[in-house]
C-alpha positions in Angstrom: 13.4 85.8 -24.0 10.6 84.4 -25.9 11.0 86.0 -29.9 14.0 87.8 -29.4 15.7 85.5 -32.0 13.9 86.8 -34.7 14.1 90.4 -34.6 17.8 91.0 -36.3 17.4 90.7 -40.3 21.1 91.2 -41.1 23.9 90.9 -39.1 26.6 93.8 -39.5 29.9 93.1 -38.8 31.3 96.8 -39.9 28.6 98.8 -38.1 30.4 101.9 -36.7 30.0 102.4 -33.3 28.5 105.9 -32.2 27.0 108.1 -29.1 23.4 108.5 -28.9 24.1 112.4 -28.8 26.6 112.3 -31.6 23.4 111.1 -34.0 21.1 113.7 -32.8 23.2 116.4 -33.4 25.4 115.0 -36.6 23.3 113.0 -38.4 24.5 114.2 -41.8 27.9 112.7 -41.0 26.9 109.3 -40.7 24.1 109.6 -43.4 23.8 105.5 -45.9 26.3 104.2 -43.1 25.4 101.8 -40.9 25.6 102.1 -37.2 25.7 100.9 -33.8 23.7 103.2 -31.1 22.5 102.3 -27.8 19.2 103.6 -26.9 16.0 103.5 -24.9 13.7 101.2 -27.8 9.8 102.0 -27.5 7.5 99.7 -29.8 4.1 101.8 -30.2 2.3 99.7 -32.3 4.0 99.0 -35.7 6.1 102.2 -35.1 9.7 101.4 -33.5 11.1 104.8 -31.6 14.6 105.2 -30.2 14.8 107.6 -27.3 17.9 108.9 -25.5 16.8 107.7 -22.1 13.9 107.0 -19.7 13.4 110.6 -18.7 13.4 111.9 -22.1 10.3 109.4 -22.7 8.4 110.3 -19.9 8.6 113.9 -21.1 7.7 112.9 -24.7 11.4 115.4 -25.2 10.5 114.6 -28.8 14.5 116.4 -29.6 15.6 112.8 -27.4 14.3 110.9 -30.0 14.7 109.0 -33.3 11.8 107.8 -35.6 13.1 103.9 -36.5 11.6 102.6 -39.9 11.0 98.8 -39.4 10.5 95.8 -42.0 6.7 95.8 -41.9 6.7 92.6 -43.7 7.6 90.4 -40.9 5.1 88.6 -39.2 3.3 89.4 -35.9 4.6 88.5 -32.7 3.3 84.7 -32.0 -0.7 84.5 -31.1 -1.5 88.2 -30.6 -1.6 91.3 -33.3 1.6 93.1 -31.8 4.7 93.7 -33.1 7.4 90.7 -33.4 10.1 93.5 -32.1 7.4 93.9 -29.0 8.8 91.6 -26.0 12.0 94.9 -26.1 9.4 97.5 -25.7 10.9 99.8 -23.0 13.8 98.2 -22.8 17.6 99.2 -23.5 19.1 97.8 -26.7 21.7 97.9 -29.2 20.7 98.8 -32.4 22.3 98.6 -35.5 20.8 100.5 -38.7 21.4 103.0 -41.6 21.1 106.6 -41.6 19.1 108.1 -43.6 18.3 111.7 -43.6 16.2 112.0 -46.3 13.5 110.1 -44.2 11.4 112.5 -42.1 8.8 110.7 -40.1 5.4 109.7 -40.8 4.6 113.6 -40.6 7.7 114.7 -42.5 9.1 116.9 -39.2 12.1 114.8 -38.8 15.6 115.3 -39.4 16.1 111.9 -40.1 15.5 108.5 -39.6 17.3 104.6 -39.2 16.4 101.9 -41.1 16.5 98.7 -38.9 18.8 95.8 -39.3 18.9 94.3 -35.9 18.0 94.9 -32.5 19.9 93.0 -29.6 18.8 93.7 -26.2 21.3 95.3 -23.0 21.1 92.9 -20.3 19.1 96.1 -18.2 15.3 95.3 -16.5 12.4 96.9 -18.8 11.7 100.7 -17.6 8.5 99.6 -16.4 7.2 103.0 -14.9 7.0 103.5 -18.4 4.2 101.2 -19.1 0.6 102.2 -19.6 -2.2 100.9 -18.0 -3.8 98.7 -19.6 -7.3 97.2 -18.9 -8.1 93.2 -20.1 -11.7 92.4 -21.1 -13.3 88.8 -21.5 -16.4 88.4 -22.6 -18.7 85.6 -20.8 -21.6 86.0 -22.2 -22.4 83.7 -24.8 -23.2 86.4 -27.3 -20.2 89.0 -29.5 -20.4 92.2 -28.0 -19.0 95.6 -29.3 -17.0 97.5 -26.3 -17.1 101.0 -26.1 -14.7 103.2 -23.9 -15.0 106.1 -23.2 -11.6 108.0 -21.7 -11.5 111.6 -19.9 -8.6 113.0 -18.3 -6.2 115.6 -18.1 -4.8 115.7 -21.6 -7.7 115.0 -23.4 -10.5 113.1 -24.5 -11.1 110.1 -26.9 -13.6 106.9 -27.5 -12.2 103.6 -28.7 -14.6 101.1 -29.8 -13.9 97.3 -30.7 -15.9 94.0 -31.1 -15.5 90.6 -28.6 -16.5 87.3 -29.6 -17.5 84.9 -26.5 -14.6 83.9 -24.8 -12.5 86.1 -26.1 -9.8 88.5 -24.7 -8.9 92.1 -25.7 -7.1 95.0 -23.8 -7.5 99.1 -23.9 -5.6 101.7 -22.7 -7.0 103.1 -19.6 -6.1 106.5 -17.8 -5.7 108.5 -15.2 -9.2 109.8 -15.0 -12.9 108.6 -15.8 -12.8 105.2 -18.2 -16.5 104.5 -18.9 -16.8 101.2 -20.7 -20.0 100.2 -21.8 -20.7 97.1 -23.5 -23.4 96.7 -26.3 -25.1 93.9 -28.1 -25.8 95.8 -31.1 -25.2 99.8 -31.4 -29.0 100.6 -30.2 -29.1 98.2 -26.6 -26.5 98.7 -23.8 -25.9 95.0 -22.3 -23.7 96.5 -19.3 -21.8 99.7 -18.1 -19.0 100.3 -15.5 -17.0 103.6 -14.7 -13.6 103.0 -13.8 -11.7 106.2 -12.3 -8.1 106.0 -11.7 -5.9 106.3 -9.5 -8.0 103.6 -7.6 -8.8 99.9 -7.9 -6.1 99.1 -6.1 -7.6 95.6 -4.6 -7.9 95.0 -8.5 -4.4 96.6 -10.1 -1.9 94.2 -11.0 1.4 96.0 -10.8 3.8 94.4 -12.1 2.1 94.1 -15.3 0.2 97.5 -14.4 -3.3 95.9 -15.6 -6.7 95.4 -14.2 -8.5 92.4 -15.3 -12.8 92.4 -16.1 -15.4 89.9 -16.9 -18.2 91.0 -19.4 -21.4 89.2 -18.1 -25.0 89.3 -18.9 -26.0 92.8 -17.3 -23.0 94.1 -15.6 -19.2 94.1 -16.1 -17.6 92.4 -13.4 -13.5 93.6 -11.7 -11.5 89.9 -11.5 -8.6 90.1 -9.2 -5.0 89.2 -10.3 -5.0 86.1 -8.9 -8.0 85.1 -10.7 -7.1 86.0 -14.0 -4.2 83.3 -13.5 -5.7 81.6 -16.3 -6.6 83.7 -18.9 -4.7 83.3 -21.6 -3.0 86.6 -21.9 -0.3 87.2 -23.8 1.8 90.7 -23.0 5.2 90.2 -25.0 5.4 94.0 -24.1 5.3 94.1 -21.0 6.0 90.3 -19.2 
């Protein structure tokens, strides 16, 4: 797997081997040691988190899960902004790393943390249901456009706004609900708008990578079918 290679720092040869469960419950007994835990790894962003299975994810059973502080130092995964540790998002690994309980989140509510040494990956598929749907968005117009989306569903509300140079790709988080994307040439005039309400799309859903594909153009925004987008230079270390 492409950048696999570079996500151990150090090699530990005297890791001590020990149950998910064990850690959750004990973590004062194996606090400055270094250990070996297998675990569910998710890579949100810059943040690394270690959950106790898949089911315990999709539940967000926040008790199934351990907060693991990465080197932020290292460089980004090859041509994109995402993490190098990204191609083992959602995937089973072996982790080796050293307790630390005086490390309590980025919010301070947890018991304790692991500092990262290396992460080898369990020769188990990527828990793909756990993906989120993303939406890709190219912009043909021969003009940088700001793209605004709007997202309303069940849980909640919220508005993500980003910039896109002609010719250049850029994907959002879409949701099961209304995903209004409007895209402007400058804040006052609106260039295009579309309303994208899932479940749906289906002619247009790629699910094995669980993305939908769109062309900005002069006046409207335009749905590209998977085979289509063959071409576009996407790169999804997270979820290939």
């Amino acid at each position: 797997m492409a950048g696999v290679a570079m996500l151990g720092l150090i090699t530990e040869a005297h890791a001590f081997n020990v149950q998910f469960d064990d850690l959750i419950k004990r973590p004062a007994k194996f606090n400055g040691k270094t250990i070996s835990v297998v675990g569910l790894l998710q890579v949100a962003g810059d943040n690394n988190y270690l959950w106790r299975d898949a089911e315990s994810c999709q539940r967000l059973n926040l008790k199934d899960c351990i907060f693991v502080v990465n080197d932020m130092s290292r460089p980004s995964y090859p041509g994109t902004n995402l993490s190098i540790d990204a191609p083992l998002n959602y995937r089973w690994v072996r982790l080796t790393a050293v307790v630390d309980t005086s490390f309590h989140g980025r919010f301070g509510s947890d018991p304790f943390g692991l500092i990262q040494k290396q992460i080898d990956p369990l020769a188990r598929p990527r828990e793909r249901e756990l993906l989120e749907i993303q939406g890709w968005f190219k912009n043909d117009t021969r003009r940088p456009v700001d793209i605004d989306i709007k997202c309303r569903a069940k849980k909640g509300s919220w508005e993500e706004t980003f910039p896109l140079d002609p010719g250049e790709l850029a994907p959002v988080t879409l949701v099961d609900g209304d995903n209004v994307v409007t895209a402007k040439q400058n804040v006052a005039k609106s260039l295009a708008k579309l309303i994208i309400t899932l479940p749906g799309w289906r002619r247009y859903y790629d699910s094995r990578k669980k993305s939908y594909y769109f062309r900005i153009l002069e006046g409207h925004i335009q749905p590209v079918l998977p085979n289509q987008a063959k071409n576009w230079r996407l790169v999804m270390p997270d979820r290939d």
